[in-house]
C-alpha positions as CSV (number, residue, x, y, z in Angstrom):
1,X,-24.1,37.6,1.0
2,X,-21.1,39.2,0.1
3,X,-17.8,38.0,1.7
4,X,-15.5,40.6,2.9
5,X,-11.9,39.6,3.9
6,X,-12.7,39.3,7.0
7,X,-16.2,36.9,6.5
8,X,-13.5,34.7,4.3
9,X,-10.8,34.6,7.2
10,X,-13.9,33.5,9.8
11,X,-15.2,31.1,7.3
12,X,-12.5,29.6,6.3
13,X,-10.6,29.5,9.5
14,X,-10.0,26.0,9.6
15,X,-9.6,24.9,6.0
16,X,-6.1,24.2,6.5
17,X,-7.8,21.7,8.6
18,X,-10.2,20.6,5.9
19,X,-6.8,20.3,3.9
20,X,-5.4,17.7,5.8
21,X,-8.9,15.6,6.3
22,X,-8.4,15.3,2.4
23,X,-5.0,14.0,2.9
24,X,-6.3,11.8,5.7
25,X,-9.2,10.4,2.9
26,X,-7.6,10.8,0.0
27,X,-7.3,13.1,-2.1
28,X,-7.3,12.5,-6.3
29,X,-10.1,10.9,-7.7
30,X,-10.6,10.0,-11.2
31,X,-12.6,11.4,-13.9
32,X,-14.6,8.3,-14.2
33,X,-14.7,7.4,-10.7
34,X,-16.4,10.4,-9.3
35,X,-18.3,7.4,-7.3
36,X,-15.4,5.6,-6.6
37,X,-16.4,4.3,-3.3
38,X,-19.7,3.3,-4.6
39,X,-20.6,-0.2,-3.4
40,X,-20.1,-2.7,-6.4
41,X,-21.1,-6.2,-6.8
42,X,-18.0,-8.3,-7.5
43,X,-17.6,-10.2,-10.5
44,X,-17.2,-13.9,-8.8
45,X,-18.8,-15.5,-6.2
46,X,-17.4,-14.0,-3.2
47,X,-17.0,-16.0,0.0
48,X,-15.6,-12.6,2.0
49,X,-17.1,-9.5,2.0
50,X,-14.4,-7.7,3.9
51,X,-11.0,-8.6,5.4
52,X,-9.3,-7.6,8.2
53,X,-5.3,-8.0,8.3
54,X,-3.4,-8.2,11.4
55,X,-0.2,-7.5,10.2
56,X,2.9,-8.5,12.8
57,X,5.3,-6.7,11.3
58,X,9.4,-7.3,12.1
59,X,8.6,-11.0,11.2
60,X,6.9,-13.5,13.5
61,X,9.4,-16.7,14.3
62,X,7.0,-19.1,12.7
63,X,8.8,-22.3,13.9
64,X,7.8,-21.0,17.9
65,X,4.1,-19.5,17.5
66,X,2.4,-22.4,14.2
67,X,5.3,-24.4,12.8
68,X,6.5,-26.9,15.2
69,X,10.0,-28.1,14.8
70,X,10.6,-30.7,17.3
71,X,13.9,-31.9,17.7
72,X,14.6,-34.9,16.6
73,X,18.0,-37.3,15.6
74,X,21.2,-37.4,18.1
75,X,22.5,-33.8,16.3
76,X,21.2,-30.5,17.8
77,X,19.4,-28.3,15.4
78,X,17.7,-25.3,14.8
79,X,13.9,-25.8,15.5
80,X,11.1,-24.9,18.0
81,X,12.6,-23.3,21.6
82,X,8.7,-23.4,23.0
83,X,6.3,-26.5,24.0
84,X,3.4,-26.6,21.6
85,X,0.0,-29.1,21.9
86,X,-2.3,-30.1,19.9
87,X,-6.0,-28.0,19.9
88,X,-9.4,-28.9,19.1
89,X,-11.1,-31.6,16.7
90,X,-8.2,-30.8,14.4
91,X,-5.4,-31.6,16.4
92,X,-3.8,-27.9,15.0
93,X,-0.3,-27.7,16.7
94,X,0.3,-24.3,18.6
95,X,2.4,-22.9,21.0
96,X,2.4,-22.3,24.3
97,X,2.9,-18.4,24.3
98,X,-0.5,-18.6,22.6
99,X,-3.2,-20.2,24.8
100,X,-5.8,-17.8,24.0
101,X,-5.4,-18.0,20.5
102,X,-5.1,-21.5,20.5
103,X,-9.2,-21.9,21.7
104,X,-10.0,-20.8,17.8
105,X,-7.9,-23.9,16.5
106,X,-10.6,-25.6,14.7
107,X,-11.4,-22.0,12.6
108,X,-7.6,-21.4,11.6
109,X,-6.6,-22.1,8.1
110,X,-2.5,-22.6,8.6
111,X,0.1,-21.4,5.4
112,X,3.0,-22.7,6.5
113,X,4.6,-22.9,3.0
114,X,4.9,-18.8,2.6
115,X,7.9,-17.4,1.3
116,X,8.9,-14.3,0.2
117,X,11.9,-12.6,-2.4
118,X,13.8,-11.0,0.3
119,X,14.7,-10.9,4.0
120,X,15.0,-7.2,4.1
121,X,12.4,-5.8,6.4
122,X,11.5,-2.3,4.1
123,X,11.2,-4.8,1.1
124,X,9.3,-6.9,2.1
125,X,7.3,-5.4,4.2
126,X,6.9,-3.3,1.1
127,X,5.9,-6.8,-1.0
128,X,3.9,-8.2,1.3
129,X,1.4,-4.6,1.1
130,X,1.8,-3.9,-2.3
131,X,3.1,-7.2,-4.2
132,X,6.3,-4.7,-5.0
133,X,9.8,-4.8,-2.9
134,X,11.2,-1.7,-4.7
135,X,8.9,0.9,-6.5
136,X,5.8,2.7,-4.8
137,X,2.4,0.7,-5.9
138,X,-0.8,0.5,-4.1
139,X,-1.5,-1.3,-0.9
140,X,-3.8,-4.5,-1.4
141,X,-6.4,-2.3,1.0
142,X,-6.3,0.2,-2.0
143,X,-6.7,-2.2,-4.5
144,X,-10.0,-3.8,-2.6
145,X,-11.4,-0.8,-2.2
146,X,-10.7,-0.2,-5.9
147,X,-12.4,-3.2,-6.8
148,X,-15.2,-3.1,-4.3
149,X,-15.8,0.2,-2.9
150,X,-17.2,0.3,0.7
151,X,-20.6,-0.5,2.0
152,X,-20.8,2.8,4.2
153,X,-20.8,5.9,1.9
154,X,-20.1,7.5,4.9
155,X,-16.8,5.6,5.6
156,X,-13.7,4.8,4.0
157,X,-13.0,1.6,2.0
158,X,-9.8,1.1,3.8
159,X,-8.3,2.3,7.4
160,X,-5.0,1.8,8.6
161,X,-4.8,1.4,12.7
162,X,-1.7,2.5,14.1
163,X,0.2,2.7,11.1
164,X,3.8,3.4,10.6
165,X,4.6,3.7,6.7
166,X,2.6,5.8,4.7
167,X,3.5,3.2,2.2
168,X,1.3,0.5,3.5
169,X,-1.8,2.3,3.3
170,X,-1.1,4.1,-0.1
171,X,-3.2,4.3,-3.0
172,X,-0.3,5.2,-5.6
173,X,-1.3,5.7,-8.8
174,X,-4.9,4.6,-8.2
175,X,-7.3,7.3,-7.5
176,X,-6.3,8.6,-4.5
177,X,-10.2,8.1,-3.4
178,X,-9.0,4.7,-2.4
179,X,-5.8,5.5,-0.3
180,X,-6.7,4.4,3.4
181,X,-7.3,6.4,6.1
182,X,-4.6,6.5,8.8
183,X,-5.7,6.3,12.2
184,X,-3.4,6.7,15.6
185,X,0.9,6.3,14.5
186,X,2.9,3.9,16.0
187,X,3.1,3.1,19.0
188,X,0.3,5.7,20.4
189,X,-2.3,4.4,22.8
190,X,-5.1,5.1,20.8
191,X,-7.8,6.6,23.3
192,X,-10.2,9.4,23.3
193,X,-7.6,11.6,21.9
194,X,-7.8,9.8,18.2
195,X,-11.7,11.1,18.1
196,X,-10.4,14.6,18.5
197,X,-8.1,14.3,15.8
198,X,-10.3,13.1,13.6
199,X,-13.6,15.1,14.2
200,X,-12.0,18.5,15.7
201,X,-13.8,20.3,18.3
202,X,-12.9,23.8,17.6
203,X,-16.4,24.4,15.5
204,X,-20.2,23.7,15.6
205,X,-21.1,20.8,12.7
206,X,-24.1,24.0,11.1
207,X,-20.8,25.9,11.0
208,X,-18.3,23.3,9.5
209,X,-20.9,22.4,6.9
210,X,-21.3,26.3,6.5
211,X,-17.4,26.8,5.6
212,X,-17.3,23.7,4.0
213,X,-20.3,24.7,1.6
214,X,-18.1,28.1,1.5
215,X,-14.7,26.3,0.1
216,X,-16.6,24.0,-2.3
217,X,-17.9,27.1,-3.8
218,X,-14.9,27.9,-4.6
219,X,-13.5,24.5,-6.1
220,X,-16.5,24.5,-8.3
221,X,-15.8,27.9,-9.9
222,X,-12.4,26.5,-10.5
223,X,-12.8,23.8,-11.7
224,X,-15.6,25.6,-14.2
225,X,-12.3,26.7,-15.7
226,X,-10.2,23.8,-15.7
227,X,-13.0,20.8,-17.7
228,X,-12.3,17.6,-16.9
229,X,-9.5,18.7,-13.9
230,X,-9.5,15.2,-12.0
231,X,-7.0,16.1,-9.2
232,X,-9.7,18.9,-8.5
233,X,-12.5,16.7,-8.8
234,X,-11.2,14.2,-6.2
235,X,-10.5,17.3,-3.4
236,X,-14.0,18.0,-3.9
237,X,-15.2,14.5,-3.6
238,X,-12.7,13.6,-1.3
239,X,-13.6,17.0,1.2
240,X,-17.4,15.4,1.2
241,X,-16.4,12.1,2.6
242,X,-14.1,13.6,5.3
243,X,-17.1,15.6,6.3
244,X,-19.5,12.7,5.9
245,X,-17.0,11.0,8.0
246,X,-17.0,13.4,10.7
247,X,-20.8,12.3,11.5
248,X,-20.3,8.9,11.6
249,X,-16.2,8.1,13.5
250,X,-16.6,9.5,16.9
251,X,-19.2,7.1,17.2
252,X,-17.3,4.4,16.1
253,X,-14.5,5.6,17.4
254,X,-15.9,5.6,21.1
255,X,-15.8,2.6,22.6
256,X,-17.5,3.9,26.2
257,X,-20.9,2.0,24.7
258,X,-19.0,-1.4,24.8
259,X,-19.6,-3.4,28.1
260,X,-17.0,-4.4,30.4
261,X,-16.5,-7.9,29.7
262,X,-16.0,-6.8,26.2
263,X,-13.1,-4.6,27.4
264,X,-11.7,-7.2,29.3
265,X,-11.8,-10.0,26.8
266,X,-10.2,-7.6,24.0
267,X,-7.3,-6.2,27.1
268,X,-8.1,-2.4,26.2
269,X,-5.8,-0.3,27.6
270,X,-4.0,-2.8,29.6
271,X,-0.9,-3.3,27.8
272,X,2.2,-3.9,29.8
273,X,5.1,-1.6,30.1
274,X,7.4,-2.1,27.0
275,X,9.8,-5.3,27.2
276,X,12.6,-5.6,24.9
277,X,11.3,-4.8,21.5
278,X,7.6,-4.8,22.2
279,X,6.4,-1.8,22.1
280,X,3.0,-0.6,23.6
281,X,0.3,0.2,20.8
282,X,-2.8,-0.9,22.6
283,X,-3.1,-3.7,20.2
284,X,-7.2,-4.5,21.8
285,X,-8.1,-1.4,21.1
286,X,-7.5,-2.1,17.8
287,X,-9.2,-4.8,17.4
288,X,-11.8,-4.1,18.8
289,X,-11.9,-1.1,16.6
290,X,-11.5,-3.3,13.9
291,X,-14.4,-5.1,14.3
292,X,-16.5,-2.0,14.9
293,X,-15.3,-0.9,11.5
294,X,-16.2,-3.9,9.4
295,X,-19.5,-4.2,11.2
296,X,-20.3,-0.7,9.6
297,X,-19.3,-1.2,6.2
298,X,-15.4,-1.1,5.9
299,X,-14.0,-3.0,3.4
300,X,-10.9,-3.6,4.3
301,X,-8.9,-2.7,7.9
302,X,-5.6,-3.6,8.9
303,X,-4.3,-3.7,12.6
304,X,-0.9,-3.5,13.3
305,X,2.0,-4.6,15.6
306,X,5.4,-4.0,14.9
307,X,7.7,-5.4,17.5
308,X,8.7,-8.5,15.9
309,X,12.0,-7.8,15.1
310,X,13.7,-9.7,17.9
311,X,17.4,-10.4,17.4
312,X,18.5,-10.9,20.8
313,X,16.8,-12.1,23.7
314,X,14.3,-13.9,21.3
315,X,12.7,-16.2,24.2
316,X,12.0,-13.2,26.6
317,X,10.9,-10.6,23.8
318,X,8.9,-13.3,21.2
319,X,6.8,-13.9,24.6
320,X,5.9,-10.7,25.3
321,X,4.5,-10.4,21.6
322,X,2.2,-13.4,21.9
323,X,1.4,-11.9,25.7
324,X,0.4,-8.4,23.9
325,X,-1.8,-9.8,20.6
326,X,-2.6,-12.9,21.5
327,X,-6.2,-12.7,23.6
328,X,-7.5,-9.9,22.0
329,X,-7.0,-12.0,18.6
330,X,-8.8,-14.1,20.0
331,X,-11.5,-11.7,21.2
332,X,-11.8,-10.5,17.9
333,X,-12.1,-14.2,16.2
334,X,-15.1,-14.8,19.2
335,X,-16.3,-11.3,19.0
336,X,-16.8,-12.1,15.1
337,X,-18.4,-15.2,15.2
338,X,-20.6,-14.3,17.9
339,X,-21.8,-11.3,15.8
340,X,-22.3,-13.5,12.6
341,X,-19.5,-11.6,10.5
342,X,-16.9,-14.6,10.8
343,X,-18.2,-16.2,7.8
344,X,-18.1,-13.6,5.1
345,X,-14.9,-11.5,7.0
346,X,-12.0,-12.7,5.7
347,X,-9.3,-12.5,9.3
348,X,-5.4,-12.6,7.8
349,X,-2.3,-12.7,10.3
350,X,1.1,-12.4,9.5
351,X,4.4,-10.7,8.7
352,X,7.0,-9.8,6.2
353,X,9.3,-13.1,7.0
354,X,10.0,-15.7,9.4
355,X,12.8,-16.4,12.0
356,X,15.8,-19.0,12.2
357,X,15.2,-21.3,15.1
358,X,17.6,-22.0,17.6
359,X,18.5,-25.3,19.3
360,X,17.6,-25.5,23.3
361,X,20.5,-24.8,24.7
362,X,21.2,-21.6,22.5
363,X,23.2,-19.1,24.7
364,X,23.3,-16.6,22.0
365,X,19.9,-16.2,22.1
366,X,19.5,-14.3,19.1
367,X,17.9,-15.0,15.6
368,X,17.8,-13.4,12.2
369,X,15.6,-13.0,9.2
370,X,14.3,-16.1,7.1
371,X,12.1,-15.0,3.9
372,X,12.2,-18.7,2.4
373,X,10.0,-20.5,4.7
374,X,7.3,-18.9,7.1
375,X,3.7,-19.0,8.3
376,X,0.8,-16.9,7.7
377,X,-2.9,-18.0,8.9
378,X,-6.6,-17.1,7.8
379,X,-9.8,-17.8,9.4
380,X,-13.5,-17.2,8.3
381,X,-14.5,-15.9,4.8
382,X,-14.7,-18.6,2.8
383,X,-11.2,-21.0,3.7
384,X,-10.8,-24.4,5.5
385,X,-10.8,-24.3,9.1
386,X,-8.3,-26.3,11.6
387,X,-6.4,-27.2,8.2
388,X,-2.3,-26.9,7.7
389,X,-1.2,-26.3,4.5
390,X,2.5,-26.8,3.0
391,X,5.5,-27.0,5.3
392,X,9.2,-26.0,5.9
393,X,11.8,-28.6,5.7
394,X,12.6,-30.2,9.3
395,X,14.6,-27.0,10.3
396,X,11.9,-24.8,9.2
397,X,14.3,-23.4,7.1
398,X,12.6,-23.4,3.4
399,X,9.2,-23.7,2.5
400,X,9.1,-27.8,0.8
401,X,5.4,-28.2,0.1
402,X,2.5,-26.4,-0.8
403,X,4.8,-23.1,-1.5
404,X,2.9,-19.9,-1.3
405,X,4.5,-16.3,-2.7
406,X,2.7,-13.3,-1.4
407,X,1.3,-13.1,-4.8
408,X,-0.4,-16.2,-4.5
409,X,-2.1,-14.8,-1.0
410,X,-2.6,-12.0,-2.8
411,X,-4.3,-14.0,-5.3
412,X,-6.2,-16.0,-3.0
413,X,-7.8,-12.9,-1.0
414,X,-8.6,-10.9,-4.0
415,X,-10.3,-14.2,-5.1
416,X,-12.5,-14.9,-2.3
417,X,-13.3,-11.2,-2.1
418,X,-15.3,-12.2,-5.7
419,X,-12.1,-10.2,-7.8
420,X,-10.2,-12.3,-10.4
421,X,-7.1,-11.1,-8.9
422,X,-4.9,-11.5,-12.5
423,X,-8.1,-9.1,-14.6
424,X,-8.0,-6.5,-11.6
425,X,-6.4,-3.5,-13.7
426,X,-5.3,-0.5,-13.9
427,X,-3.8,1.5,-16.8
428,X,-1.1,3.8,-15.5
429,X,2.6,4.8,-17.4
430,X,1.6,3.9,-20.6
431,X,1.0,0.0,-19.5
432,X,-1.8,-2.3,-16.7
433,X,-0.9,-3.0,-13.6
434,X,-2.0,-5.3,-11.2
435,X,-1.4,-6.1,-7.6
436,X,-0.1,-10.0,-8.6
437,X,2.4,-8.4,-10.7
438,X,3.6,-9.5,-14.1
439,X,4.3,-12.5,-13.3
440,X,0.6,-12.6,-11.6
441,X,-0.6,-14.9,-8.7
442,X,-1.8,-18.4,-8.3
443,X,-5.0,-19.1,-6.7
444,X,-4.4,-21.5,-3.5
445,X,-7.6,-23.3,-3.8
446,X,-6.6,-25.8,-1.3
447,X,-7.3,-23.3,1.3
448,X,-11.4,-22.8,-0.1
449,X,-13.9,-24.7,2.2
């Protein structure tokens, strides 16, 4: 056929549109990873297979949700403002504001040694994705994917729900093959809507793959003149997947098949009016989402809720938080191990920093940032359950035992994912890189079943 200006304007109508699916999967591959999703056995035992990260970002108060700081002595200090009681076999301490999650006691594995370098949110926010508080590197989801490709060539190895920072989901210097995929912004309520953005409804699929075949043409002949072009190799490989991915997300995407107690248990699309600083992102959706994800072959999918950053009115807003996330975690934790996928899915919680504590009768109300001394959990894939690890000094202050850096999570993770988390490389600027840093990461081993 020969293609007049007007049979290229038709054809190609919407690859502007292709453009942007690129951007949405990634766009540069390299050379040598012209498979770079392919599926690759890891080169330790794995415990996980996948992980999913529910990421609390604006810093969780630690001492009021998994650290309890009773007060104790004739002198008034800092500590816990909420009741907390003891759950399951093992006795784990929680708070009140999280009943729900509290019925998965005896599968949480409790960090409550973490500390971090800084307590400025974009930094450490920034460290806690990407094991860097200053300079652009790739998120941990990149560098999984990197190391482990996904198990649905039809899928991304990483997706980003509700996501906020381009930074969090980036693949940096690493193939861009491995940058996740963004899916809903902050704050949106993720409905039917997302589907549309993602698949498009302005074509027939013969005639997307028609224009598609149409622009690959034309890449090919390009890069005929350009040998060894890898930024022109990865649009073309990168194109495929977001078409590939058009036949498998609405499906996954549409959560109409799920039954009613399933919607119910995860609270989709029953989030409250915004209170204070939480903001209304449909958190169940998410993770319900998230588990339909992993269950096809994701590698690695992080949820997201950003409304921890509670300066004043810390009682009112920090419940609302634990009101908003906490029963659909734990439909997600029961969801998981109904389904089988607890045991090799790898569930991390957490946030870029803790919280002060305040004493009971606190007028001010109000708390600020505390990087030395916080809590992060796991569950499933591989790590003691109903088990505490480290602690904060008796104003939860400073981590004092069992210390944890977010390279030594980092460490762990890529560890029970079967990566040696200090060999994962990659040459860039004339020197390796790694997500543990220089300095590189320390295996917690006490937290291995």
């Amino acid at each position: 056929m020969t293609y007049t200006r007007r049979n290229m304007l038709q054809s190609t109508s919407c690859g502007f549109g292709y453009l942007a699916l690129n951007a949405l999967c990634g766009a540069q591959v390299s050379a040598e990873s012209s498979s770079g999703l392919a599926a690759r056995t890891p080169a330790l035992a794995a415990r996980a297979k996948r992980v999913i990260f529910l990421c609390m970002g604006g810093g969780p108060a630690h001492m009021d949700t998994f650290d309890h700081k009773p007060q104790t002595g004739k002198k008034k200090h800092p500590g816990s403002v909420f009741k907390f009681r003891r759950h399951g076999e093992s006795g784990l301490g929680i708070s009140e504001l999280l009943p729900e999650t509290a019925r998965f006691a005896d599968d949480l594995c409790v960090i409550n040694g973490m500390h971090a370098d800084t307590g400025i949110h974009a930094q450490s926010f920034l460290q806690l994705h990407t094991g860097d508080r200053l300079r652009k590197r790739p998120s941990i989801g990149a560098w999984i994917s990197y190391g482990l490709g996904t198990e649905n060539q039809n899928l991304p190895g990483f997706i980003s729900l509700n996501t906020s920072k381009s930074s969090i989901y980036s693949s940096a210097f690493l193939p861009s093959i491995y940058n996740g995929t963004p899916i809903g912004v902050n704050g949106e309520n993720m409905s039917h809507a997302t589907i549309s953005n993602v698949v498009g409804d302005h074509l027939p699929h013969a005639a997307k793959r028609r224009q598609l075949d149409f622009v690959q043409m034309m890449n090919r002949e390009h890069l005929a003149l350009r040998s060894a072009d890898s930024k022109l190799e990865s649009v073309i490989e990168s194109m495929e997947l977001g078409f590939r991915m058009q036949t498998v997300a609405p499906s996954l995407l549409d959560i109409s098949t799920e039954t009613k107690a399933t919607l119910e248990n995860y609270r989709v699309g029953q989030q409250k009016a915004a209170i204070g600083t939480c903001k209304m992102s449909d958190f169940g959706r998410q993770c319900l989402l998230a588990r339909r994800f992993v269950e096809a072959g994701v590698r690695f999918v992080e949820v997201s809720h950003g409304s921890w950053d509670q300066h004043k009115n810390h009682r009112r807003d920090l419940r609302a938080n634990c009101e908003v996330t906490d029963a659909p975690i734990a439909a997600l934790l029961g969801d998981l191990k109904q389904r089988g996928l607890l045991d090799d899915t790898l569930v991390v919680w957490g946030g870029e920093f803790g919280r002060p504590g305040l004493t009971p009768e606190d007028g001010k109300n109000e708390t600020g940032h505390n990087a030395r001394g916080f809590t992060f959990w796991l569950a499933g894939g591989g790590v003691k359950s109903g088990y505490v690890h480290g602690k904060t000094d008796p104003t939860g202050a400073r981590a004092v035992e069992g210390q944890v850096h977010f390279r030594d999570l980092h460490a762990t993770i890529l560890h029970l994912l079967g990566l040696p988390p200090n060999d994962l490389k990659y040459w860039h600027a004339g020197r390796e890189h790694r997500l543990t840093g220089p300095e590189g990461g320390k295996v917690v081993r006490e937290l291995f079943a």
